[in-house]
C-alpha positions as CSV (number, residue, x, y, z in Angstrom):
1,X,-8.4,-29.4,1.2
2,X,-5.7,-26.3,1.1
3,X,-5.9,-23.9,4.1
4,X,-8.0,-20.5,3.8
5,X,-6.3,-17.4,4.0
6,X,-8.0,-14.3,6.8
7,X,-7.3,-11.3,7.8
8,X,-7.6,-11.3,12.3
9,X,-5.9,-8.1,13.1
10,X,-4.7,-4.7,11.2
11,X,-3.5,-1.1,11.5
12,X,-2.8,1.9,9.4
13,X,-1.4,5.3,10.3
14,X,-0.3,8.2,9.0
15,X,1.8,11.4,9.8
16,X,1.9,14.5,8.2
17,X,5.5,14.9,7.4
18,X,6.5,13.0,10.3
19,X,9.4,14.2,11.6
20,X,10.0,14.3,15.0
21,X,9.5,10.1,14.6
22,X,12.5,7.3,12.8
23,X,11.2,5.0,9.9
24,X,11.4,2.3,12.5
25,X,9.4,4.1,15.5
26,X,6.3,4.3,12.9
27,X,7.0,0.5,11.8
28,X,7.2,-0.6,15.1
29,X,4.4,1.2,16.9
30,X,1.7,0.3,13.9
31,X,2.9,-3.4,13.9
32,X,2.7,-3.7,17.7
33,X,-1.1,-2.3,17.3
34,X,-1.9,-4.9,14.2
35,X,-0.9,-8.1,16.6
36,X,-2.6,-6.4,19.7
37,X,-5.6,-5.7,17.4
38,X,-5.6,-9.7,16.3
39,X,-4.9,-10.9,20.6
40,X,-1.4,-12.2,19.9
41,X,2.0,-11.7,20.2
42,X,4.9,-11.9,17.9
43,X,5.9,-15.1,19.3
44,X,2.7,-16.5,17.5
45,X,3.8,-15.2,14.2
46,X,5.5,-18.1,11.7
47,X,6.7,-15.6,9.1
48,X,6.8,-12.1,8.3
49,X,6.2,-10.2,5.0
50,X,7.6,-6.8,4.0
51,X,6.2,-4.5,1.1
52,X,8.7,-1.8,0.3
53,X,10.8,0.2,-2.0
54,X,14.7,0.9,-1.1
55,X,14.5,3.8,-3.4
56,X,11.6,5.6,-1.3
57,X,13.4,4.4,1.9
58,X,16.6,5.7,0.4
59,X,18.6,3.1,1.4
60,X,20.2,-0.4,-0.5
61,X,18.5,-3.2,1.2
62,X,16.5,-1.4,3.9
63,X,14.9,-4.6,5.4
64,X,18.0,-5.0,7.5
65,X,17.2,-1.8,9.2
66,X,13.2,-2.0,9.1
67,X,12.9,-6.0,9.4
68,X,13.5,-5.9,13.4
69,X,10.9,-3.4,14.1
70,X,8.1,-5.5,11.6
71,X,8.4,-8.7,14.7
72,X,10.8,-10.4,12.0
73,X,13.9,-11.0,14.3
74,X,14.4,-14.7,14.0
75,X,11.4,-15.0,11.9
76,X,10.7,-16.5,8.4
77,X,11.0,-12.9,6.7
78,X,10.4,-12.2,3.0
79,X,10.1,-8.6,1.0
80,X,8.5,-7.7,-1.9
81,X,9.7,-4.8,-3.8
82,X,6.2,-3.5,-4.5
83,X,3.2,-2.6,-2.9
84,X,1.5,-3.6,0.6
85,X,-1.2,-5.2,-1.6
86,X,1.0,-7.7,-2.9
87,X,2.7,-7.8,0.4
88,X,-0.6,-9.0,1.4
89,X,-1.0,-11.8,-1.4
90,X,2.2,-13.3,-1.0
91,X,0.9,-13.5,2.5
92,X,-2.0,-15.2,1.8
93,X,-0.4,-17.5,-0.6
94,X,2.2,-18.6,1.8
95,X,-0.6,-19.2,4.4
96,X,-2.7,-21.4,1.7
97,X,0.3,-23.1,0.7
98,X,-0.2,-25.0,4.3
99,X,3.4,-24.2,5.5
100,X,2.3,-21.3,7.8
101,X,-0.4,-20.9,10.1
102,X,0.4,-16.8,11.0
103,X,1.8,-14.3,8.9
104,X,2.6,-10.9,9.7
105,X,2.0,-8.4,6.6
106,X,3.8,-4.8,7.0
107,X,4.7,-2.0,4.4
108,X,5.5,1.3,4.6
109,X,6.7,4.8,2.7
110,X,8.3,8.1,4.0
111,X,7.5,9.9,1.2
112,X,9.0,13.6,3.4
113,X,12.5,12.1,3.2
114,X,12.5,11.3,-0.5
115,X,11.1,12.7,-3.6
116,X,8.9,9.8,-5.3
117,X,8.3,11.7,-8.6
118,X,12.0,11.7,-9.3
119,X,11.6,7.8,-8.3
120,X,8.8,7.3,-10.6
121,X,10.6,9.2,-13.5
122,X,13.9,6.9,-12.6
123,X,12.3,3.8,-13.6
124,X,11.2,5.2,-17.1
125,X,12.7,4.4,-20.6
126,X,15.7,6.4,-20.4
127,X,15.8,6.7,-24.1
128,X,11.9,8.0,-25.3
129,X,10.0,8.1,-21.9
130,X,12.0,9.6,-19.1
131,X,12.4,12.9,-20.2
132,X,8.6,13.0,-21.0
133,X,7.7,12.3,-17.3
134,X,4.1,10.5,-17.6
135,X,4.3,9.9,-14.4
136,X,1.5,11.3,-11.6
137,X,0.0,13.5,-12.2
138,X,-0.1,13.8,-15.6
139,X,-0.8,10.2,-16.4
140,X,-3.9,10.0,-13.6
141,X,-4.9,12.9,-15.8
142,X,-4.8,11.1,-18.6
143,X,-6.8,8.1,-18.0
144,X,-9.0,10.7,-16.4
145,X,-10.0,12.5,-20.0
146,X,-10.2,9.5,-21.5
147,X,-12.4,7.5,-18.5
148,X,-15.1,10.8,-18.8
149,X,-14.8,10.6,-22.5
150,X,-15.5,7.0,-23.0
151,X,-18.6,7.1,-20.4
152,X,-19.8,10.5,-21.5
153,X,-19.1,12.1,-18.2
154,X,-19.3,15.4,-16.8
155,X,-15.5,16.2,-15.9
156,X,-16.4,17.8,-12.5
157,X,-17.3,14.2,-11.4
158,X,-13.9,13.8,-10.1
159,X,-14.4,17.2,-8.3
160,X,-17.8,15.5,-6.8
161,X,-16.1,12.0,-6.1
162,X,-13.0,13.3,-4.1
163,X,-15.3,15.5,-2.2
164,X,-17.6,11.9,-1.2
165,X,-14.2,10.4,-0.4
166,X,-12.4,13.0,2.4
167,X,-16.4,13.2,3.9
168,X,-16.4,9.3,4.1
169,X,-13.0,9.3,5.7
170,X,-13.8,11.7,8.3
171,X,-11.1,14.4,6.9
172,X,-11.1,18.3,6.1
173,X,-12.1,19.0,2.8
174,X,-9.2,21.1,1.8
175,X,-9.9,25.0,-0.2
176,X,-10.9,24.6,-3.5
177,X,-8.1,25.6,-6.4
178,X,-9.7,25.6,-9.5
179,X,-6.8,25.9,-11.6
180,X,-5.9,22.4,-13.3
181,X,-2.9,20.3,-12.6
182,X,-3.2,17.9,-15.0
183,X,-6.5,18.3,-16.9
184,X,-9.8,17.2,-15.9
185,X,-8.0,16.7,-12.3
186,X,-7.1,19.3,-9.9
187,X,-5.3,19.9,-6.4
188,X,-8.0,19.0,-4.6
189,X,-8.4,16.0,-6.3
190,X,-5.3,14.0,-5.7
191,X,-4.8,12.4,-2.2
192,X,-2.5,13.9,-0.1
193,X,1.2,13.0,0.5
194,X,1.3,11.4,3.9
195,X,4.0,9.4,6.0
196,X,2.5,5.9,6.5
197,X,2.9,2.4,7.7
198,X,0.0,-0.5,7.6
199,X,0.1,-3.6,9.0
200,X,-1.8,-6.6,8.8
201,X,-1.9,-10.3,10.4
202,X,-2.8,-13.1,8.0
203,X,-4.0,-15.9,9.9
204,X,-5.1,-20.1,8.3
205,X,-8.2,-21.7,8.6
206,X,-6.6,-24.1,11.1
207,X,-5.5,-20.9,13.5
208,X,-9.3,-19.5,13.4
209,X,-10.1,-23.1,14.8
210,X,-8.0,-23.1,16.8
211,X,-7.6,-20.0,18.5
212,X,-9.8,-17.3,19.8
213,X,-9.3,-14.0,17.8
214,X,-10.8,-11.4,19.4
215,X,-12.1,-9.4,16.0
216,X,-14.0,-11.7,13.3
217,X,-12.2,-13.2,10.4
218,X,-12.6,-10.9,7.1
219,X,-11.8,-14.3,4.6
220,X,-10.0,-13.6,1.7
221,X,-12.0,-15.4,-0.9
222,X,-9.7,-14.9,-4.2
223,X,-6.7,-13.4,-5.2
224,X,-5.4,-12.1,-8.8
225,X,-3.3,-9.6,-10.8
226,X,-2.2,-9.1,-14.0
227,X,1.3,-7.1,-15.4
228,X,0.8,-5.1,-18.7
229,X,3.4,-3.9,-20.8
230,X,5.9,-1.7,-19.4
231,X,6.3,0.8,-22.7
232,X,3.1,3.0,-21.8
233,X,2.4,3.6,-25.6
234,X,1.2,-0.1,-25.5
235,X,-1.0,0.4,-22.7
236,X,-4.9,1.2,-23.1
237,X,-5.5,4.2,-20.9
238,X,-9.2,2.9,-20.5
């Protein structure tokens, strides 16, 4: 029978603009919570996973920088180009695979020392698409109109949903612009642009037995994803 896949330990922060801290102070300190949230160290890690983008980090090949702070000095290390979500299957996949026992998950974006809508446009069709821009905004926008036009919804839902959301998180609500950035959407109802790094430690049904985790296992049950076309004319924006 293959090995399941759980989550034992994890930890997310985020900075305003964080300034005053390096790239790898924030990795570090978040990491060195995740394993001290799951009772181990680093020395019980068997591999290491890393979700990131060198062009948000601004640098070719940022893992050799960022990869010593993320516990993966003389560690089984991998990187995935993309985000922590499929930092966090490759994980799981490795663990079910029955090579690893504990995997160490980290990803990260400092999005105050880059500008990720020049990023976004940068991976566009040169030719037809980049210099259109349907990036975000404008393209959360879009499936916005046509989400409240296919369910016959009130537009100011989204005004009424990111409202529920900061409450549920515990945040400010911020003040109310009414003007539009990308139509039905506005200011308020986009997420913030935060500094961030989230770890998580990926532990195999063999570990759980064996060890003594302090927090209960969240099982990962089942995994999927799907890639759709890369031209955005032949996507459905439902």
């Amino acid at each position: 029978m293959a090995p399941s896949a759980a989550i034992v330990g994890a930890s997310a922060r985020t900075w305003e603009a964080c300034r005053d801290k390096r790239l790898e102070e924030m990795i570090f300190e978040t990491t060195a919570q995740a394993l001290a949230q799951a009772g181990i160290t680093r020395r019980d890690v068997d591999n290491v996973v890393l979700a990131a983008s060198d062009e948000l980090d601004g640098r070719s090949i940022s893992s050799m920088l960022t990869a010593m702070p993320a516990g993966a000095v003389l560690k089984d290390e991998v990187k995935v180009t993309d985000s922590g979500l499929h930092g966090l299957m490759l994980a799981s996949m490795r663990i079910m695979s029955g090579l690893y026992d504990v995997s160490l998950v980290v990803s990260w974006s400092k999005v105050s020392e880059c500008q990720p809508d020049q990023v976004w446009r940068g991976a566009l069709d040169p030719f037809f698409s980049r210099d259109i821009g349907v990036i975000d905004p404008i393209a959360a926008g879009i499936q916005a109109t046509r989400y409240a036009s296919d369910f016959h919804l009130d537009p100011d839902v989204f005004d009424r949903v990111a409202v529920k959301q900061r409450e549920r998180a515990g945040k400010e609500q911020p003040d109310q612009d009414r003007d539009f950035v990308a139509y039905p959407l506005r200011a308020s109802d986009y997420a913030p642009w935060v500094d961030g790094v989230a770890a998580v430690v990926v532990a195999s049904s063999s570990a759980v037995a064996n060890r003594r985790f302090p927090t209960k296992p969240l099982w990962i049950r089942g995994l999927g994803w799907n890639t759709g076309s890369y031209h955005q004319s032949e996507r459905g924006w439902g």
